[in-house]
N, CA, C and O of each residue as an XYZ file, in Angstrom:
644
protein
N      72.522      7.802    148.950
C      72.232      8.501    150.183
C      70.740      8.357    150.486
O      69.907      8.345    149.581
N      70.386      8.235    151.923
C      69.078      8.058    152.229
C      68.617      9.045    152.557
O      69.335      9.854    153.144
N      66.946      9.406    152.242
C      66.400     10.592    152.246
C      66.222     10.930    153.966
O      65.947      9.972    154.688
N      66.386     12.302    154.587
C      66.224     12.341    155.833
C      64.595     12.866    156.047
O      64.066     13.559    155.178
N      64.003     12.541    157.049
C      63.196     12.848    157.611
C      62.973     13.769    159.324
O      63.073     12.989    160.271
N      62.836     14.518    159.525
C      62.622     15.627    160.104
C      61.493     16.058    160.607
O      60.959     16.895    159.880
N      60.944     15.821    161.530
C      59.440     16.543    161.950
C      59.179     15.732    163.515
O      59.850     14.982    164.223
N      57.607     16.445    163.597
C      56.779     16.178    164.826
C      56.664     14.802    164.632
O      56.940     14.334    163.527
N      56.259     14.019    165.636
C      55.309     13.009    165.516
C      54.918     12.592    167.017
O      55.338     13.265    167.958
N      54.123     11.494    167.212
C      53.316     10.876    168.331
C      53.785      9.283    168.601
O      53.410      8.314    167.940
N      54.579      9.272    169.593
C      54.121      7.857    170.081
C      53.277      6.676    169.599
O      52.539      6.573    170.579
N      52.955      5.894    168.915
C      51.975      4.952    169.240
C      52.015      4.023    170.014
O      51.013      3.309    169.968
N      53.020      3.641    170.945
C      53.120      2.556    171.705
C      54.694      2.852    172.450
O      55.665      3.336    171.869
N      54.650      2.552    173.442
C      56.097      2.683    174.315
C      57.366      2.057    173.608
O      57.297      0.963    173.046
N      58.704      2.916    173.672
C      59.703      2.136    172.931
C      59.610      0.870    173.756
O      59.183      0.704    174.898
N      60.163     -0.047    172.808
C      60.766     -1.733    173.072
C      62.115     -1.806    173.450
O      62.709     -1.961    172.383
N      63.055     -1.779    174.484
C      63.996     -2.166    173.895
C      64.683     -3.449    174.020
O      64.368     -4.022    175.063
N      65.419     -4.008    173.383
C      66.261     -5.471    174.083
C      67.588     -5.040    173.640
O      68.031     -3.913    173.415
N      68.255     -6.499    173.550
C      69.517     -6.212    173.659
C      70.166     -7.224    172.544
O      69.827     -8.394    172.722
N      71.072     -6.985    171.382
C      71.737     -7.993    170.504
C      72.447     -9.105    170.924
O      72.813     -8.942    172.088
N      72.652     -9.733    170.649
C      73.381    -11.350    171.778
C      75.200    -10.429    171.753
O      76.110    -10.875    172.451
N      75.361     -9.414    171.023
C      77.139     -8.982    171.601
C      76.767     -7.531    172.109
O      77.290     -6.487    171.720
N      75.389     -7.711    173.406
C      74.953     -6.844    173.988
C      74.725     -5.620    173.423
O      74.920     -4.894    174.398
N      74.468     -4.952    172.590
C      74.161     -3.852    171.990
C      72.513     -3.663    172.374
O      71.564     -4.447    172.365
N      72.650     -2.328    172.691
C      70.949     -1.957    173.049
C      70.501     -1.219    171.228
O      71.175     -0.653    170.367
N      69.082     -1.614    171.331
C      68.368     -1.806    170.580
C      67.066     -1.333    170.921
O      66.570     -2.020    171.814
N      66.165     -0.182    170.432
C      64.860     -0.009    170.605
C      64.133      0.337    169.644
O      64.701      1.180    168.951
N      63.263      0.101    169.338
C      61.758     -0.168    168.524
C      60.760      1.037    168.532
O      59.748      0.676    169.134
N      60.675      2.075    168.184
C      59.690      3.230    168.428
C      58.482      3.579    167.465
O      58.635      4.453    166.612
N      57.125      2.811    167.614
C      56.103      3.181    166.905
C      55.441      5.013    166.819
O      54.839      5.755    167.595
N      56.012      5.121    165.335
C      55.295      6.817    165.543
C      54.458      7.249    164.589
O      54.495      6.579    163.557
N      53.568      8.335    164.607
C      52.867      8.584    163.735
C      52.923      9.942    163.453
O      52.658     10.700    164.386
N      53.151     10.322    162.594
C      53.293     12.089    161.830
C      51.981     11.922    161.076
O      51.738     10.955    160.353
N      50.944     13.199    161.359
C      49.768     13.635    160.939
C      49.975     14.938    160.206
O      50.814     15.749    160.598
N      49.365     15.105    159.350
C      49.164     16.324    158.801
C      47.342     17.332    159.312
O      46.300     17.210    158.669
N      47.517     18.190    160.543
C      46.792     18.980    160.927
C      46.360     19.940    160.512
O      46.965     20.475    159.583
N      45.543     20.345    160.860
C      44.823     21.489    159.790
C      43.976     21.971    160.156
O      43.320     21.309    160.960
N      43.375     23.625    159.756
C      41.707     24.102    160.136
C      40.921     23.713    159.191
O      41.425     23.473    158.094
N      39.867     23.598    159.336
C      38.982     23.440    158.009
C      38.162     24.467    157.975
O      37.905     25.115    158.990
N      37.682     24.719    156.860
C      36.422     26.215    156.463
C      35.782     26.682    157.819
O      35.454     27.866    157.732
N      35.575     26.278    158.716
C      34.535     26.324    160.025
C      35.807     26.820    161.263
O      35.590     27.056    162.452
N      36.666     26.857    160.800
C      37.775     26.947    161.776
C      38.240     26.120    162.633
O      39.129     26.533    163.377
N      37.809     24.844    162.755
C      37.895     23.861    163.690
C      39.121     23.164    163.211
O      39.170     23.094    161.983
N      40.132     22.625    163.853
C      40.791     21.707    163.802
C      40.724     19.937    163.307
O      40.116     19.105    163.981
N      41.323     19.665    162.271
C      41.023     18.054    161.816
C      42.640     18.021    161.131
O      43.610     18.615    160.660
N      41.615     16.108    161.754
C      42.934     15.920    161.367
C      43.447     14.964    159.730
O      42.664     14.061    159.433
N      44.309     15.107    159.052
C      44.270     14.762    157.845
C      45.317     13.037    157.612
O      45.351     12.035    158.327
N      45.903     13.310    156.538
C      46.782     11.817    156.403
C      47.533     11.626    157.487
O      47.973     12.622    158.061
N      47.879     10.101    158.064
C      48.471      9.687    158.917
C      49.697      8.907    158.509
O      49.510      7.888    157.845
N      50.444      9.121    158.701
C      51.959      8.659    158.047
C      52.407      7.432    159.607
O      52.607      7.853    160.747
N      52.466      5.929    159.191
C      52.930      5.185    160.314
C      54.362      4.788    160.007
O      54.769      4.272    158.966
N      54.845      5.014    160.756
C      56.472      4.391    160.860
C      57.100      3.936    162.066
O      56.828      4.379    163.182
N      57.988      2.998    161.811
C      58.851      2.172    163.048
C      59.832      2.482    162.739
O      60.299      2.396    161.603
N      60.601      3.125    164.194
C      61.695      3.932    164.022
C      63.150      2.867    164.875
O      63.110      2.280    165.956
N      63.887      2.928    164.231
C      64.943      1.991    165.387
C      65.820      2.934    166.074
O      65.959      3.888    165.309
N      66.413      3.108    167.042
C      67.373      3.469    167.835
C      68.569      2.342    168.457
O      68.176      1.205    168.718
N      69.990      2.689    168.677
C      70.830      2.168    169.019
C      71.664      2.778    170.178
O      71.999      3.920    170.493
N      71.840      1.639    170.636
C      73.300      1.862    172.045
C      72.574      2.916    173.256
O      71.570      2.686    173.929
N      73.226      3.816    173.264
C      72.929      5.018    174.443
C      71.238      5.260    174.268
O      70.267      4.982    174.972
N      71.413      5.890    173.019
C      70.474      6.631    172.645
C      68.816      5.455    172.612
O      67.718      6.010    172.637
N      68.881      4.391    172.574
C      68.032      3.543    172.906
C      68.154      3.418    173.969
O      67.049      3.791    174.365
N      68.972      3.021    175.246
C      68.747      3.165    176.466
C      67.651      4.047    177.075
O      66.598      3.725    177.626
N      68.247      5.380    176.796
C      67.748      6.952    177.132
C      66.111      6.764    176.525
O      65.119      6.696    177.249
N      66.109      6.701    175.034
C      64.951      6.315    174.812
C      63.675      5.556    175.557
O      62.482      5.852    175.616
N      64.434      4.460    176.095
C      63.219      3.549    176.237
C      62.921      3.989    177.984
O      61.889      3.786    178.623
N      64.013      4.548    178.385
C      63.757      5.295    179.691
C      62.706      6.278    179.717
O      61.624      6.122    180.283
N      63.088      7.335    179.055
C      62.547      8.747    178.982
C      61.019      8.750    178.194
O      60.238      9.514    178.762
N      60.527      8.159    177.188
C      59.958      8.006    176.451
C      58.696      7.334    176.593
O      58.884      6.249    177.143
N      57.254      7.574    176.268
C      55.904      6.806    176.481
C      54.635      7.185    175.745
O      54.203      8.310    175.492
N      54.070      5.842    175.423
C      52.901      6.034    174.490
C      52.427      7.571    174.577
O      52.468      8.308    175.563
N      52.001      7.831    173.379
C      51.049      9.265    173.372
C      51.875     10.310    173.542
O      51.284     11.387    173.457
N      53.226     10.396    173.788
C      54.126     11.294    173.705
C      54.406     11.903    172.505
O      54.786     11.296    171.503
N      54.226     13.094    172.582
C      54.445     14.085    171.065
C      56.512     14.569    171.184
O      57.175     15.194    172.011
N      56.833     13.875    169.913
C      58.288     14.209    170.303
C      58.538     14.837    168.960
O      57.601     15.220    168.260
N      60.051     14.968    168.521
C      60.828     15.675    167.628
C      61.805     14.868    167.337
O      62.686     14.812    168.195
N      61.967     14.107    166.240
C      62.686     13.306    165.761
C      63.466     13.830    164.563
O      63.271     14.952    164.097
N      64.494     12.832    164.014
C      65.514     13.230    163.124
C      66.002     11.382    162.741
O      66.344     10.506    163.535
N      65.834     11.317    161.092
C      66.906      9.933    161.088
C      66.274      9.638    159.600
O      65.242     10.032    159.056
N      67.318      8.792    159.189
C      67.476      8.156    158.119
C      65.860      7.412    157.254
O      65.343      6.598    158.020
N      65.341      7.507    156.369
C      64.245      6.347    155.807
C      64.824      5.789    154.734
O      65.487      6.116    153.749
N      64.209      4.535    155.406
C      64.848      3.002    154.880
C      63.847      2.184    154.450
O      62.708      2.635    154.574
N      63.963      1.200    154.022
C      63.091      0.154    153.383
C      63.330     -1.272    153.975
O      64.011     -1.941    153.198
N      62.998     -1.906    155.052
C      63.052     -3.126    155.845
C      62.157     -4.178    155.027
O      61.000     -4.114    154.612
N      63.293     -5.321    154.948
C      62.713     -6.150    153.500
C      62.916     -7.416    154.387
O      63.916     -7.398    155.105
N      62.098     -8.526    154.438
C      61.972     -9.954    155.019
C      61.295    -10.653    154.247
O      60.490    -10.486    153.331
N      61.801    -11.522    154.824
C      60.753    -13.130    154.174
C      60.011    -13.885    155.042
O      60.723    -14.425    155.888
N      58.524    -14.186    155.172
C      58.182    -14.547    156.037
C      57.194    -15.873    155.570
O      56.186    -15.479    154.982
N      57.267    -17.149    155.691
C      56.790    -18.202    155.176
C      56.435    -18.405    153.426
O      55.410    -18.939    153.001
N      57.418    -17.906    152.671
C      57.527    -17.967    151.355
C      56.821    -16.939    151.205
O      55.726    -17.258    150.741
N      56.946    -15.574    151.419
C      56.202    -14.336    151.408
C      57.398    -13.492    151.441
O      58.389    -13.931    152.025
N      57.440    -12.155    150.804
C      58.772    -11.100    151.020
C      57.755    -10.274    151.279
O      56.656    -10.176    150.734
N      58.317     -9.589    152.320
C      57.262     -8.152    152.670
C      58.419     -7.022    152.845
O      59.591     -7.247    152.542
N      58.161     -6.320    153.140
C      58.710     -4.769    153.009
C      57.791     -3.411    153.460
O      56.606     -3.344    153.134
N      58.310     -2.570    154.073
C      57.746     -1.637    154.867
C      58.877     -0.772    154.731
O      59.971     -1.163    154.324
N      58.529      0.806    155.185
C      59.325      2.032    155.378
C      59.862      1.667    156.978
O      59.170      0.994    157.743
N      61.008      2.140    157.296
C      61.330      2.260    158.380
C      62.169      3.575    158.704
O      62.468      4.355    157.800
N      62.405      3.713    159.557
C      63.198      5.167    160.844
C      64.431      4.650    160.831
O      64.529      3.499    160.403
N      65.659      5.349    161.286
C      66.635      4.718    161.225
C      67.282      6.054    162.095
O      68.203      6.814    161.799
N      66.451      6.004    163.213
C      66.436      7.209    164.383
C      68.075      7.739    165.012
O      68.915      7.180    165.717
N      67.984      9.339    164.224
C      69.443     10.058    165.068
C      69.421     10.817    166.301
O      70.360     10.917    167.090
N      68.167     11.392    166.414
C      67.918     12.100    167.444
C      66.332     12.356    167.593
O      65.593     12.605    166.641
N      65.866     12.238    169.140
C      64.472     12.230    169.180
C      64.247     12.963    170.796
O      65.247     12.939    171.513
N      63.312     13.434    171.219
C      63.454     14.518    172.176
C      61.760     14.880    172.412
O      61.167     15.236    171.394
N      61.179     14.826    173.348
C      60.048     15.268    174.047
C      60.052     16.509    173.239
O      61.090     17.031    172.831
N      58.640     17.049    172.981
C      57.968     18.096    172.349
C      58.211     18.837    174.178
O      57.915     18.066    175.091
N      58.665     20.090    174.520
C      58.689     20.820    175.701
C      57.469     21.518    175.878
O      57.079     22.063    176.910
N      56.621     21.421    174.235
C      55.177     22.411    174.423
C      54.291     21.716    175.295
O      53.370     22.228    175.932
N      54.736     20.121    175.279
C      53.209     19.672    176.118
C      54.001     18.630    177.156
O      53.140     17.956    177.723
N      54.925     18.378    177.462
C      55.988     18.121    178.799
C      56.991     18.780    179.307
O      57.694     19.667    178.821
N      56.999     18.206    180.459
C      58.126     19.037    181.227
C      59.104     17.949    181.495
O      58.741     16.818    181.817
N      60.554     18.360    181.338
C      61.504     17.237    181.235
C      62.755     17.383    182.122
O      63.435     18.252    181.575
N      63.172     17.093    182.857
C      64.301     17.342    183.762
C      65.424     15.990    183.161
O      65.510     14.764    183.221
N      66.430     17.620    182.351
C      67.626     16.316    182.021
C      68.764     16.588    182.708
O      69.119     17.595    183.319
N      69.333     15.434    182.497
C      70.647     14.986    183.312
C      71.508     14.330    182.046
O      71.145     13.497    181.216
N      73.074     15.172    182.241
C      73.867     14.563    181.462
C      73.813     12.711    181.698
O      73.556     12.242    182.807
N      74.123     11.741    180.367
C      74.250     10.886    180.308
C      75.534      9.923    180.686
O      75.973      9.158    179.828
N      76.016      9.975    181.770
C      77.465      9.052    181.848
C      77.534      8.514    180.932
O      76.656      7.678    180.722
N      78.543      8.700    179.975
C      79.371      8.194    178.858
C      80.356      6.847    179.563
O      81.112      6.985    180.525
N      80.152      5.765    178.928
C      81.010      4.764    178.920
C      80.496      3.694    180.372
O      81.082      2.885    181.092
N      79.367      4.132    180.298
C      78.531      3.181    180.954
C      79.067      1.744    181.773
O      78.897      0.785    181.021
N      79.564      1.401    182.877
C      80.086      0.085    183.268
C      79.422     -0.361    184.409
O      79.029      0.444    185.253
N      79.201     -1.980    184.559
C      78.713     -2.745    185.277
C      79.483     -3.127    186.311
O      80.659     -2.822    186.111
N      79.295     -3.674    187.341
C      79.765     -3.856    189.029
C      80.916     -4.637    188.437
O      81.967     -4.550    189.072
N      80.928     -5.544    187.110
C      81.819     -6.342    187.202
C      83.137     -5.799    185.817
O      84.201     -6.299    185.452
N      82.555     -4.877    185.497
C      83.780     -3.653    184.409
C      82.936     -3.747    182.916
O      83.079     -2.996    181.950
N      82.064     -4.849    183.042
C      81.593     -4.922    181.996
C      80.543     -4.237    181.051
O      80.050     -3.322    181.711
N      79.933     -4.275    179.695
C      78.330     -3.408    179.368
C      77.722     -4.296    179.731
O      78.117     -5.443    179.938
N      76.321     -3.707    179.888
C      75.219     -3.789    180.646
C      74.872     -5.598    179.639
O      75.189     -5.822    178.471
N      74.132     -6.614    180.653
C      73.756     -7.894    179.797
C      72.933     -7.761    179.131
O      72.815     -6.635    178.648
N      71.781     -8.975    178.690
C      70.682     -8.383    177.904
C      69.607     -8.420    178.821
O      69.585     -9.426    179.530
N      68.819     -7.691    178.973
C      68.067     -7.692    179.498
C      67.784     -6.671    181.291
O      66.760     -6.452    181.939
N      69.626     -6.201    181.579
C      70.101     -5.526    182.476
C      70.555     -4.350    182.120
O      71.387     -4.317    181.214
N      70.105     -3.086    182.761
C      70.427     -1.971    182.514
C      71.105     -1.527    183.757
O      70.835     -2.083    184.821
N      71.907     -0.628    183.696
C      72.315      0.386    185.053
C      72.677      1.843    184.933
O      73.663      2.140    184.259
N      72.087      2.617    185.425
C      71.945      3.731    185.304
C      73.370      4.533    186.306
O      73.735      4.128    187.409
N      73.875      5.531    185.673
C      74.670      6.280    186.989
C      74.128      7.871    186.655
O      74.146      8.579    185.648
N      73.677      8.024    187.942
C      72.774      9.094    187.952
C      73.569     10.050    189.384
O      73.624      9.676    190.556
N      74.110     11.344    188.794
C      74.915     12.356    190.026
C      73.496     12.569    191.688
O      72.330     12.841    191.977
N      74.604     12.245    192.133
C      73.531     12.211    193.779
C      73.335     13.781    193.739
O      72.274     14.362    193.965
N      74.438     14.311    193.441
C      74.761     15.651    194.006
C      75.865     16.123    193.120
O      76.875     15.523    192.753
N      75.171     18.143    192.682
C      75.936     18.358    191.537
C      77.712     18.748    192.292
O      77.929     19.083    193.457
N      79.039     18.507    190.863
C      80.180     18.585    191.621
C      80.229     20.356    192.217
O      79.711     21.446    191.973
N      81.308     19.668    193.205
C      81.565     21.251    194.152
C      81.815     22.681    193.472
O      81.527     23.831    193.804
N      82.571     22.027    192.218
C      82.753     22.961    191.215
C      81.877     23.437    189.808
O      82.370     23.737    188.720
N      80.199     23.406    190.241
C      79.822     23.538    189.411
C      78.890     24.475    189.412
O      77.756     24.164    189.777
N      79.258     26.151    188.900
C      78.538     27.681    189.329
C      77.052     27.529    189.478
O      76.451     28.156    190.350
N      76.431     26.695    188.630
C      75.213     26.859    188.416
C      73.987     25.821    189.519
O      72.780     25.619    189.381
N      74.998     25.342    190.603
C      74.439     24.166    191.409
C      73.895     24.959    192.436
O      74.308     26.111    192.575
N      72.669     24.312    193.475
C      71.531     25.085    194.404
C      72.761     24.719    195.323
O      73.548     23.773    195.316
N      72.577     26.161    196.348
C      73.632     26.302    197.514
C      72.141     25.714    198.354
O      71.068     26.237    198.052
N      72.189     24.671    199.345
C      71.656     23.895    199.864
C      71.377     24.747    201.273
O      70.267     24.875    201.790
N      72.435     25.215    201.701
C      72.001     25.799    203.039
C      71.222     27.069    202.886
O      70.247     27.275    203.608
N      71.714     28.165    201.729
C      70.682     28.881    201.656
C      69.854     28.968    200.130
O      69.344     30.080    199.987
N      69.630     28.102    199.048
C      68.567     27.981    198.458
C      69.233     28.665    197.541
O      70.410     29.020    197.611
N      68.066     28.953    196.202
C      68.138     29.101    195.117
C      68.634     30.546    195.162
O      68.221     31.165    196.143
N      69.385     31.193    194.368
C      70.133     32.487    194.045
C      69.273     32.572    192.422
O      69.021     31.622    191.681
N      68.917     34.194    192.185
C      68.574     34.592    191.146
C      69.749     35.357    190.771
O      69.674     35.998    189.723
N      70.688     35.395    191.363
C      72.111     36.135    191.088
C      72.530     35.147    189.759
O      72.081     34.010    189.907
N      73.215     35.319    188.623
C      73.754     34.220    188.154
C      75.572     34.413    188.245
O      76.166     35.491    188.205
N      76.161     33.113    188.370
C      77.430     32.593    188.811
C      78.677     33.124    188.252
O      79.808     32.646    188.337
N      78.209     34.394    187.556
C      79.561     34.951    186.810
C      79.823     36.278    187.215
O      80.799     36.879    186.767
């Protein structure tokens, strides 16, 4: 079993994402978890810097590479792994993320979400190609839904029950 990891961290660079050649989305998330602190003087510093590359898949990389941008303080959750290659008669190896869930810090953004259409399809029935995304985003919430702005007269502090 792989050890989980759990905490704050920061952006270092905007997710990546592409796409696997049997179309699967795929994104790349540089982050950094710091250990913060006061020191004797009361001032704030900052201490060890922990770097990791986190991967995301399918939806959740979509959403990612949408929602998501350098310098962003988020809340992550996922697997650590050990990413092992060979690179010109060289084996290298690094820690990696193996990202389940990740989410804007709300202390220092403001985020307007929208459920995700599940099962995602293209003009032609198909998933999205590589390199093509399509979003389905509600114009307008359904007729039947208590908690939607009545348009002609505005927001109600009444709530729908």
């Amino acid at each position: 079993m792989l050890p989980t990891l759990t905490g704050v961290g920061r952006l270092t660079g905007d997710p990546e994402l592409r796409f696997t050649q049997s179309s699967k989305a795929v994104a790349s998330i540089p982050l950094a978890f710091n250990s913060r602190r006061k020191n004797e003087r009361g001032e704030w510093e900052d201490g060890d810097t922990f770097f990791i590359r986190g991967t995301v898949w399918e939806r959740l990389a979509e959403n990612a590479a949408e929602t998501l941008s350098k310098g962003m303080e988020v809340m992550v959750s996922g697997e650590l792994r050990t990413e092992r290659w060979e690179k010109d008669g060289q084996k290298h190896e690094r820690p990696a993320l193996l990202i389940r869930s990740i989410a804007p810090n709300l202390a220092f953004a403001v985020a307007q979400v929208s459920k995700d259409a599940s099962g995602q399809q293209t003009q032609t029935g198909g998933r999205p190609q590589q390199g093509q995304t399509q979003r389905s985003r509600p114009t307008a919430p359904p007729a039947d839904d208590p908690w939607a702005v009545d348009q002609a007269n505005g927001y109600s502090d009444k709530p729908p029950f």
